[in-house]
N, C-alpha and C positions, 0 to 999 in steps of 0.2 A: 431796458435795464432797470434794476430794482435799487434801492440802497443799499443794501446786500453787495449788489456786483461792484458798486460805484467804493463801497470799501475795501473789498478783497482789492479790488483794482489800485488804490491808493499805497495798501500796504505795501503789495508787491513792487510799486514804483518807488516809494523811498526806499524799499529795501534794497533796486538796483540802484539808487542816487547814492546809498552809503556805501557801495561796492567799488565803482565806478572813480566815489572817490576817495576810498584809501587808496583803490589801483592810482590814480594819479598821484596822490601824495608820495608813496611808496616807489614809483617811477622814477618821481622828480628827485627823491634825498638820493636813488641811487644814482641817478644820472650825473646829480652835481658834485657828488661823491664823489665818482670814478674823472671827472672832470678836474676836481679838486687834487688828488691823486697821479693825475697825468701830471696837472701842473707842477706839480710840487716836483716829479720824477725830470719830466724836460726842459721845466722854467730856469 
């Protein structure tokens, strides 16, 4: 592998680390939302 590869290869990895985690963040506000929500309806 060249430095070339060893970058392409970087990019692509933090570009799936910032995906990965909006999907998480994105998951969790809706999770606690709809959590939030229930409470709020059956508490």
């Amino acid at each position: 592998m060249s430095d070339d590869d060893y970058a392409e290869y970087g990019q692509a990895r933090q570009r799936r680390m910032k995906v990965v985690a909006w999907v998480v963040i994105i998951s969790l506000i809706l999770v606690g939302g709809g959590a939030t929500v229930i409470a709020l309806l059956f508490g």
